[in-house]
KOLVO-728979 format. One record per residue (C-alpha): x, y, z. Coordinates in nm, 2 decimals, padded with zeros to 4 digits, always signed. Example, Ala and Ser with C-alpha at 12.3 -4.5 7.8 and 13.67 -1.06 7.14 Angstrom:
<nodes>
+01.23:-00.45:+00.78 .
+01.37:-00.11:+00.71 .
</nodes>
This chain:
<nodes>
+02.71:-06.93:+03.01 .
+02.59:-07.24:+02.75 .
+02.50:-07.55:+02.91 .
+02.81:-07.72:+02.69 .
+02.97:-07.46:+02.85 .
+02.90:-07.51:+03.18 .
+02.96:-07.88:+03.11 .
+03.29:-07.82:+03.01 .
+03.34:-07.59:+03.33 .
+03.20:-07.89:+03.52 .
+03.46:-08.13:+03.40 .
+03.76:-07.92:+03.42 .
+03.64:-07.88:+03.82 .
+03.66:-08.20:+03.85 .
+03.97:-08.31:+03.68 .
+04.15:-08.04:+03.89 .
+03.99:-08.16:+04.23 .
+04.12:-08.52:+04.14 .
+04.46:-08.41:+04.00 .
+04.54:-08.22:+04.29 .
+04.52:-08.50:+04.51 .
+04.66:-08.74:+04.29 .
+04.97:-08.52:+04.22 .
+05.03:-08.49:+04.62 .
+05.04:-08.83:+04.68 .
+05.34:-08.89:+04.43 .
+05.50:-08.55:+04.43 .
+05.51:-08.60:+04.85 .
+05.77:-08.96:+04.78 .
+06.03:-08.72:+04.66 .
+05.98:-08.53:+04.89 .
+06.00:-08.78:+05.19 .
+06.40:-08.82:+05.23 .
+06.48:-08.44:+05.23 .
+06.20:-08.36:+05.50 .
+06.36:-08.63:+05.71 .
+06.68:-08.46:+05.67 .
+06.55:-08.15:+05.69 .
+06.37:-08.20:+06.04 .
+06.57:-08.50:+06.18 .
+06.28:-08.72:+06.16 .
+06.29:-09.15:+06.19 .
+06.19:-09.30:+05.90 .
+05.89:-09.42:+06.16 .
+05.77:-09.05:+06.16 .
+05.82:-08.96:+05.81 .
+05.61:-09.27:+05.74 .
+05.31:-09.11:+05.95 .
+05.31:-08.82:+05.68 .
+05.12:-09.07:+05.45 .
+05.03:-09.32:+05.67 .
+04.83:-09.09:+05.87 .
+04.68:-08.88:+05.56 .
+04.54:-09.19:+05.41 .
+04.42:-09.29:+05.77 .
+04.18:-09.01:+05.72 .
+04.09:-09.02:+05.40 .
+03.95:-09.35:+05.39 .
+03.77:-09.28:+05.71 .
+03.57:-08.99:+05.58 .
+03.52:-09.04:+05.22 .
+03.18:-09.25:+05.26 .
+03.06:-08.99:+05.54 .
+03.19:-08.72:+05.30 .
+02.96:-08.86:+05.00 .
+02.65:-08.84:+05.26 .
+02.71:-08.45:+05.35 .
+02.76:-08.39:+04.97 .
+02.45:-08.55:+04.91 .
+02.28:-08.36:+05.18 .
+02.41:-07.99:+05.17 .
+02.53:-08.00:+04.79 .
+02.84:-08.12:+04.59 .
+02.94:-07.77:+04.49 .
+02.98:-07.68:+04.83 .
+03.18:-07.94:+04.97 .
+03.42:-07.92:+04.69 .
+03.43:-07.58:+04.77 .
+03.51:-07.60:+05.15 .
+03.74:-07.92:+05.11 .
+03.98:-07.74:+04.81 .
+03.99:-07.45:+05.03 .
+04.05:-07.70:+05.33 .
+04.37:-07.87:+05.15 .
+04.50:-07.53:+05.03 .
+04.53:-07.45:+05.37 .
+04.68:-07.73:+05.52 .
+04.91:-07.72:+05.26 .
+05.01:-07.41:+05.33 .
+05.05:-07.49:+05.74 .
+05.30:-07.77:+05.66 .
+05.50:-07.60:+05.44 .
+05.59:-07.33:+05.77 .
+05.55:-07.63:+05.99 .
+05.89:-07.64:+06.23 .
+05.91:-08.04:+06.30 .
+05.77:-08.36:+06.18 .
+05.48:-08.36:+06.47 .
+05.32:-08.05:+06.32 .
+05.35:-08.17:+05.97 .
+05.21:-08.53:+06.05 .
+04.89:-08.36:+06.23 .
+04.84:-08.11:+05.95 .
+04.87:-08.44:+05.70 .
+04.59:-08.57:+05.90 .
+04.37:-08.24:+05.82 .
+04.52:-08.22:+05.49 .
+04.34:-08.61:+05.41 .
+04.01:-08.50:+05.63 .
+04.00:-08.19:+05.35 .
+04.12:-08.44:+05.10 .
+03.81:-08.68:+05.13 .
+03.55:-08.38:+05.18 .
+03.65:-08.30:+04.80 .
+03.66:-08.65:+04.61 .
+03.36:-08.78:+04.64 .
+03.21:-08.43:+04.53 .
+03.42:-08.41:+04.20 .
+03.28:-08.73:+04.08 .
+02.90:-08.61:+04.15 .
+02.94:-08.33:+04.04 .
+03.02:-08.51:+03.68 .
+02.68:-08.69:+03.78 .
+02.48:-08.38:+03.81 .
+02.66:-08.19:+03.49 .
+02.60:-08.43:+03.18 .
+02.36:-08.64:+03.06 .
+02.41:-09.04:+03.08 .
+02.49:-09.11:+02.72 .
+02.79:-08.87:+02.81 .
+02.90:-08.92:+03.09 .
+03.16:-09.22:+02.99 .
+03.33:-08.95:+02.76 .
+03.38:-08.70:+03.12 .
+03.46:-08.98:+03.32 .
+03.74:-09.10:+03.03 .
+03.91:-08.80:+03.06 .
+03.93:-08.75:+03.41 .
+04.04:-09.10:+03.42 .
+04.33:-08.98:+03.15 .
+04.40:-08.61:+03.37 .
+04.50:-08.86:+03.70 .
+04.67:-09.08:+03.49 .
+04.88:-08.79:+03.35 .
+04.94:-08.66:+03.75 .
+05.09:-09.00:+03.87 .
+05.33:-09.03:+03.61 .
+05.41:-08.65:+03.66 .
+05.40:-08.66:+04.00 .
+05.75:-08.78:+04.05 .
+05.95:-08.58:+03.79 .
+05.74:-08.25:+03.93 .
+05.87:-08.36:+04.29 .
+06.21:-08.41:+04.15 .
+06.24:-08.08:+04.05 .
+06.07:-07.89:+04.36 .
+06.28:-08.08:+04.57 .
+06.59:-08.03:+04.36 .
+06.54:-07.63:+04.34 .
+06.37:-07.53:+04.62 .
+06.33:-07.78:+04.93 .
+06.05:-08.00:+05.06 .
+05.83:-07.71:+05.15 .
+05.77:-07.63:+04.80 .
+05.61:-07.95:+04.70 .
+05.32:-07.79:+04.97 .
+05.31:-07.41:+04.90 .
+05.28:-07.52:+04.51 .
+04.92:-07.65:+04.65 .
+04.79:-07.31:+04.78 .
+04.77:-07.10:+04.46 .
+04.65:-07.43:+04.24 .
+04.34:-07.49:+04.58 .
+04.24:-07.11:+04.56 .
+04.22:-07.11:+04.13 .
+03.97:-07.46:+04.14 .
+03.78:-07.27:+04.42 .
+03.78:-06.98:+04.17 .
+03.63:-07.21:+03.92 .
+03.40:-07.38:+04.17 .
+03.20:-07.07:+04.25 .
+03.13:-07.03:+03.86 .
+02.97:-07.40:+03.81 .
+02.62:-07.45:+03.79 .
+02.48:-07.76:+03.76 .
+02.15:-07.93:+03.79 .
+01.97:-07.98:+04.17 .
+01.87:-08.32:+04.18 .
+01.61:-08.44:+04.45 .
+01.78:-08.55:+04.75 .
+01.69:-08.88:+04.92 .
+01.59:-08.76:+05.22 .
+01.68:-08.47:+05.43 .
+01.74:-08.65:+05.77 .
+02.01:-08.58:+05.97 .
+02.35:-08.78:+05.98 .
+02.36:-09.12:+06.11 .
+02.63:-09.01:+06.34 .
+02.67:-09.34:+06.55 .
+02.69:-09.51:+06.22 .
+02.95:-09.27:+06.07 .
+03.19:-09.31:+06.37 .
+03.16:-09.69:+06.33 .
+03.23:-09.70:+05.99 .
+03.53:-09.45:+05.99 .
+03.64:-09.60:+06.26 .
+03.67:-09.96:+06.10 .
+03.80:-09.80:+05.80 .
+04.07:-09.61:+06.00 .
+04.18:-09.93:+06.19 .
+04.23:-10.13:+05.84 .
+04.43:-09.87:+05.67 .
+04.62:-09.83:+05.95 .
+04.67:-10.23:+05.98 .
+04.74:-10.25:+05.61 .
+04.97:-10.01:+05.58 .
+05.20:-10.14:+05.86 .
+05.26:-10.50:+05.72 .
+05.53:-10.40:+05.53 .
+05.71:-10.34:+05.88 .
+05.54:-10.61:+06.12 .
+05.42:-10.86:+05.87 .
+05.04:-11.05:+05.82 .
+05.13:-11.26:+06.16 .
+05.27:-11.01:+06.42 .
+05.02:-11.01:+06.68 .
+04.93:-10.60:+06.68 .
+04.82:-10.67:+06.32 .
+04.62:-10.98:+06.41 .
+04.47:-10.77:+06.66 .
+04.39:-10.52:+06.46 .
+04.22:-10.67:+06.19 .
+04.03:-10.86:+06.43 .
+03.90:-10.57:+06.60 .
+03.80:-10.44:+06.25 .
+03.62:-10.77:+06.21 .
+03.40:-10.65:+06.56 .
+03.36:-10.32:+06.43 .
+03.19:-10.43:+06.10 .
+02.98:-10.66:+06.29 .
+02.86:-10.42:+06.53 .
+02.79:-10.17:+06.22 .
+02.60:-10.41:+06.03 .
+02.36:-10.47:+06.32 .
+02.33:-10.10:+06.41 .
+02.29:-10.07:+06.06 .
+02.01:-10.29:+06.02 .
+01.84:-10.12:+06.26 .
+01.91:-09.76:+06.20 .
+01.59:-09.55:+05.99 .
+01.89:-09.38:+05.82 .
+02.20:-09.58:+05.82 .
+02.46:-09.43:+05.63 .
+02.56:-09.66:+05.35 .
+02.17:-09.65:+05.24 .
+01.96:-09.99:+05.10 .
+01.95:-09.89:+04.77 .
+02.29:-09.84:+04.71 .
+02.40:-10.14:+04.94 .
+02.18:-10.37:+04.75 .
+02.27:-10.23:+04.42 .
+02.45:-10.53:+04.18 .
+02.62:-10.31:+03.97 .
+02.78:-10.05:+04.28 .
+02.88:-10.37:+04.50 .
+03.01:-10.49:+04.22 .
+03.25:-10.22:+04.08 .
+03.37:-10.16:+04.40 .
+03.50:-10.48:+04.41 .
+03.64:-10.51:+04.09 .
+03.86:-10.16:+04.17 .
+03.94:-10.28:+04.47 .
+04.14:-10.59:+04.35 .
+04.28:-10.47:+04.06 .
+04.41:-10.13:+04.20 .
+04.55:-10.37:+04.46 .
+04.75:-10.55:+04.17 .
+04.89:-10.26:+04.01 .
+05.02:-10.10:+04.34 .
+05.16:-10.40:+04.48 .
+05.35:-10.49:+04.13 .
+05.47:-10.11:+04.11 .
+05.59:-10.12:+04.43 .
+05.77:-10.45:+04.42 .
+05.91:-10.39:+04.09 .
+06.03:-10.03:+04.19 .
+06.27:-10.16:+04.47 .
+06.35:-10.46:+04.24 .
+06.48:-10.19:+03.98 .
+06.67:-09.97:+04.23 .
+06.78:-10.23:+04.46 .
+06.85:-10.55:+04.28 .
+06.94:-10.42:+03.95 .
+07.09:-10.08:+04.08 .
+06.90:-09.83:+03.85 .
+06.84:-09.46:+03.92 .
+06.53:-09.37:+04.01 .
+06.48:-09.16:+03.66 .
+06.56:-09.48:+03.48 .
+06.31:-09.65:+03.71 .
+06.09:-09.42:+03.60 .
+06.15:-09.48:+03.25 .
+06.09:-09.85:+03.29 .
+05.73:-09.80:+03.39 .
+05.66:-09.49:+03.20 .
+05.44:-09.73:+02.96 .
+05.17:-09.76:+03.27 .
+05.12:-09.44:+03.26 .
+05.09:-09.35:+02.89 .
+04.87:-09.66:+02.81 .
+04.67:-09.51:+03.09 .
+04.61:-09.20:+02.91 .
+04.59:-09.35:+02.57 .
+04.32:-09.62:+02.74 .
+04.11:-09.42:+02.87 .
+03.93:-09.26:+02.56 .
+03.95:-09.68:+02.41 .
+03.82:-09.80:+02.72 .
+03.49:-09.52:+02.68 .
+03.42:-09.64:+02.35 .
+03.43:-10.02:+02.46 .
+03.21:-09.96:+02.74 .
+02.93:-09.83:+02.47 .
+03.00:-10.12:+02.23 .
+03.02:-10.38:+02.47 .
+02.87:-10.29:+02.76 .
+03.01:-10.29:+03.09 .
+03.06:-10.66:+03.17 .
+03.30:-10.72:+02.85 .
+03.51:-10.46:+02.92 .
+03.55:-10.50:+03.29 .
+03.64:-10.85:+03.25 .
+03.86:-10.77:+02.93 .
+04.05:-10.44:+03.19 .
+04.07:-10.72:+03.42 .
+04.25:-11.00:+03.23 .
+04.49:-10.76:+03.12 .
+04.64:-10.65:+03.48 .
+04.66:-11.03:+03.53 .
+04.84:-11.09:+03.24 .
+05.07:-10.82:+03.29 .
+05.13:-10.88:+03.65 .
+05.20:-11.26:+03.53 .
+05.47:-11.18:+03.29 .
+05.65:-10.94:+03.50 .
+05.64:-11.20:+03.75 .
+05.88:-11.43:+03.51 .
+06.16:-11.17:+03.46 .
+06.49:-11.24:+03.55 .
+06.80:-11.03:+03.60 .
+06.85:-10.99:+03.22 .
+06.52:-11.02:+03.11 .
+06.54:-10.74:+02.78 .
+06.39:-10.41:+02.93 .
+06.12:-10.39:+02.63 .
+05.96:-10.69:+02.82 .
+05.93:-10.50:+03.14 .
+05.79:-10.21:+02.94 .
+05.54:-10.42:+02.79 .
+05.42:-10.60:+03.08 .
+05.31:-10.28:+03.26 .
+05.16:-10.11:+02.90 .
+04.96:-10.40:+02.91 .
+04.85:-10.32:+03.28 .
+04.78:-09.99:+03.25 .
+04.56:-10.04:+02.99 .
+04.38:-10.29:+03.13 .
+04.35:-10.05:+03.50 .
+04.22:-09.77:+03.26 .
+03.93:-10.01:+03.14 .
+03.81:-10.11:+03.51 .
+03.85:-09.74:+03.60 .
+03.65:-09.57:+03.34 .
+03.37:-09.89:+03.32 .
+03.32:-09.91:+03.70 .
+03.33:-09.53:+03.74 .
+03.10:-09.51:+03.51 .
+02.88:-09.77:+03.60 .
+02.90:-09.61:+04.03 .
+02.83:-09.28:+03.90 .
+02.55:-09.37:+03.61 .
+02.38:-09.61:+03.82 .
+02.38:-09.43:+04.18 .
+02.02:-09.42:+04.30 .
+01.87:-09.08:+04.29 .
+02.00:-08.82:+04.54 .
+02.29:-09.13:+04.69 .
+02.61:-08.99:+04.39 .
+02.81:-08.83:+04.67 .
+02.79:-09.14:+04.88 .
+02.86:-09.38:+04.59 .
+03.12:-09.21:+04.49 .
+03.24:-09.23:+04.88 .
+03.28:-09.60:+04.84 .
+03.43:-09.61:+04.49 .
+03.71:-09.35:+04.62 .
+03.70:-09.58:+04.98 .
+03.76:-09.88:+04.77 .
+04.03:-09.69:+04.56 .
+04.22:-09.61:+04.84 .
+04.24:-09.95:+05.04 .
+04.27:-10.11:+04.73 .
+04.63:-09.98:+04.66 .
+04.71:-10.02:+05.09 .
+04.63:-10.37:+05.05 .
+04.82:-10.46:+04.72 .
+05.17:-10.32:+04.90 .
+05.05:-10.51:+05.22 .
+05.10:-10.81:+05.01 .
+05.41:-10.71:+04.80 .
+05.60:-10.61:+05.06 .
+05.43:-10.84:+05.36 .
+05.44:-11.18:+05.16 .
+05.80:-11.24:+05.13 .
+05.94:-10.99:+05.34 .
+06.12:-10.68:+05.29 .
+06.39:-10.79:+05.09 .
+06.35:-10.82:+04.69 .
+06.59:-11.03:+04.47 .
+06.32:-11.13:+04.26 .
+06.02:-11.04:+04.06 .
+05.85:-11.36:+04.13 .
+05.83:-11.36:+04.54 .
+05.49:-11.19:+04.58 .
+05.36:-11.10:+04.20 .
+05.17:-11.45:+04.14 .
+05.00:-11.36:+04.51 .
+04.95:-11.06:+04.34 .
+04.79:-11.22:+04.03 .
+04.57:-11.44:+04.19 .
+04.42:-11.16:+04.39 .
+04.36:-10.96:+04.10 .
+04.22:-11.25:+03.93 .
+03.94:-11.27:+04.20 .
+03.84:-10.92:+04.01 .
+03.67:-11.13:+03.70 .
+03.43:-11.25:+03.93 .
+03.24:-10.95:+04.01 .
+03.34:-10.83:+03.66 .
+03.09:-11.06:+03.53 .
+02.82:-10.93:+03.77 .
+02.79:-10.60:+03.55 .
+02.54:-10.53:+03.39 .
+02.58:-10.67:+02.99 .
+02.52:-10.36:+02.82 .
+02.63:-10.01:+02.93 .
+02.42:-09.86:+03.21 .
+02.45:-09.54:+03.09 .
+02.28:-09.64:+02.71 .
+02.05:-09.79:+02.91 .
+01.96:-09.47:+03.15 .
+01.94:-09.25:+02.81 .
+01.65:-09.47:+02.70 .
+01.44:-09.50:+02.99 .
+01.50:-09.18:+03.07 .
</nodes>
């Protein structure tokens, strides 16, 4: 097989690895009422079956990155698809809610074994002054999944039950496995061939397990309950005892180079805020549409259908930005837009004309698909040598507190109840706006023009 075509092989890999979780995640909120009937579940429990998936996957994303890095990319992709397959396949014969929370926990262990490999795996297939074109469309193939995600679950659901929205996962995980065992890509030089900072890894999981967790229940107990005080205090301890045993670790497990790497720290940042802002405002404006102005959830849909197409139509624009203007300009350009958007949606009213809606979130999702290609891009070009599985760790680590944090806020600011589009979004705004300050911290011209000529 060609090189171009084992690039192409490459990036199809990786574009499946990402869809499938990215279509799970959307495809499982259909899904969610008709397993609760189904198994005569509280709503507490059937909010474990994501709670307790993304309670996982944040904890072992960074730690995944490191094995990648140290046993290969190829073959963590390989065992975590096959992983997620499987567990998809245990809790679609699972007989009560206990069995399929516990096999959602395995499901987002497999889950984070697999992304940070499909982004290094990009790394290792094509050449810098390519790689923004790869990373565009990938960026476009997740876009496409979360706007599918809902209709596909609509229609499993609607035909053939809850359990079909898992067994769909099994043939999809054994086809990309088929397709894994046929890439080959590049060996680079690993960093070192130590073994795994294990104290360090069950800090750090452990402090990123506690915050999701804390995160993801202020929608029910609020910022100032006391278990969530509590718990984000005791993340606080965590991360302080991890930086020292960091500091004095030979191999601690975010290494030097990346943690003192401008342009990593930076983009990590800049996702995290902004993903944080889109969430939040899709989730305050979905139960604003359903609940306040009585819509059906397909018309819902319909209402921010433009985030998803200027998603998929940004994501090519956004890759040729990023190689006129370099990285900087275009993050702080992606940025402005989601606070622009997330501003005007924030002045709607009751019979605000629906094109104005429409427009506001167009206008988001093109600026999110300019921060996601230009600070993927920038993680994944500038990783140091033999550290892309661990980067790409913290970019998926920041991608998925990010969007915990920005409903934390939605629904956590004002309280549950939504009569407005104003409560929470200007919180919202502000936060994201935070995003332009890191967003300046990128490097002026593109990294990867830059790796191309110094070789």
């Amino acid at each position: 097989m060609t090189t171009s075509a084992q690039r192409r092989l490459a990036l199809l890999v990786s574009a499946a690895g990402a869809v499938i979780v990215a279509l799970d995640g959307t495809v499982l909120l259909l899904a969610q009422p008709s397993l609760q009937r189904d198994l005569g579940a509280s709503i507490a429990q059937i909010q474990w079956t994501s709670t307790g998936y993304l309670v996982a996957v944040a904890a072992l994303l960074v730690i995944a990155g490191r094995l990648g890095d140290r046993y290969g990319h190829p073959r963590l992709l390989l065992v975590g698809v096959l992983g997620f397959g499987a567990a998809s396949a245990g809790i679609a014969l699972a007989p009560n809610v206990g069995w399929v929370t516990a096999l959602r926990v395995v499901q987002g262990g497999f889950g984070a074994l697999l992304q940070p490999a499909t982004l290094a795996l990009l790394r290792q297939a094509y050449p810098p002054e390519r790689l923004g074109t790869a990373i565009a469309i990938r960026t476009s193939a997740i876009a496409v999944a979360a706007g599918s995600g809902p209709i596909l679950g609509g229609l499993l659901v609607g035909h053939l039950g809850w359990r079909a929205v898992f067994w769909v996962n099994v043939p999809v995980a054994f086809v990309i496995a088929a397709f894994v065992l046929a890439v080959r890509t590049p060996v680079p030089a690993r960093a070192d061939s130590s073994r795994l900072n294990l104290n360090g890894a069950g800090l750090l999981a452990l402090a990123l397990a506690v915050l999701v967790h804390a995160l993801a229940a202020v929608p029910e107990r609020g910022w100032t309950a006391a278990p969530t005080l509590f718990e984000l205090l005791a993340v606080a301890g965590i991360l302080a005892v991890l930086a020292r045993h960091e500091g004095r670790a030979t191999h601690p497990i975010v290494p030097p180079a990346v943690a003192r790497s401008a342009p990593v720290t930076a983009s990590m940042a800049v996702l995290l805020v902004t993903s944080a802002g889109l969430f939040g405002s899709l989730f305050r404006a979905t139960f604003y549409l359903q609940d306040t102005l009585r819509l059906d959830p397909l018309t819902c849909g319909l209402r921010v259908l433009p985030l998803t197409v200027l998603m998929v139509l940004g994501s090519p624009a956004a890759s040729a930005a990023l190689r006129r203007y370099g990285a900087r300009h275009t993050a702080i350009a992606g940025t402005a837009l989601v606070v622009v958007g997330i501003a005007v949606l924030s002045r709607l009213e009751a019979d605000s004309p629906w094109i104005v809606m429409g427009t506001a979130f167009g206008v988001i999702g093109a600026g999110y698909a300019a921060v996601m290609v230009t600070a993927t891009g920038t993680v994944v070009g500038d990783a140091p040598p033999g550290y892309a599985g661990v980067v790409g760790g913290l970019k998926q680590t920041a991608m998925n507190i990010g969007p915990t944090l920005g409903i934390a806020v939605a629904a956590g600011t004002t309280g549950s109840a939504v009569s407005t589009m104003s409560s929470a979004l200007p919180v919202l705004a502000a936060l994201t706006a935070l995003g332009l300050l890191p967003a300046a911290r990128l490097p002026h011209r593109n990294l990867t023009r830059k790796s191309a000529l110094t070789g």
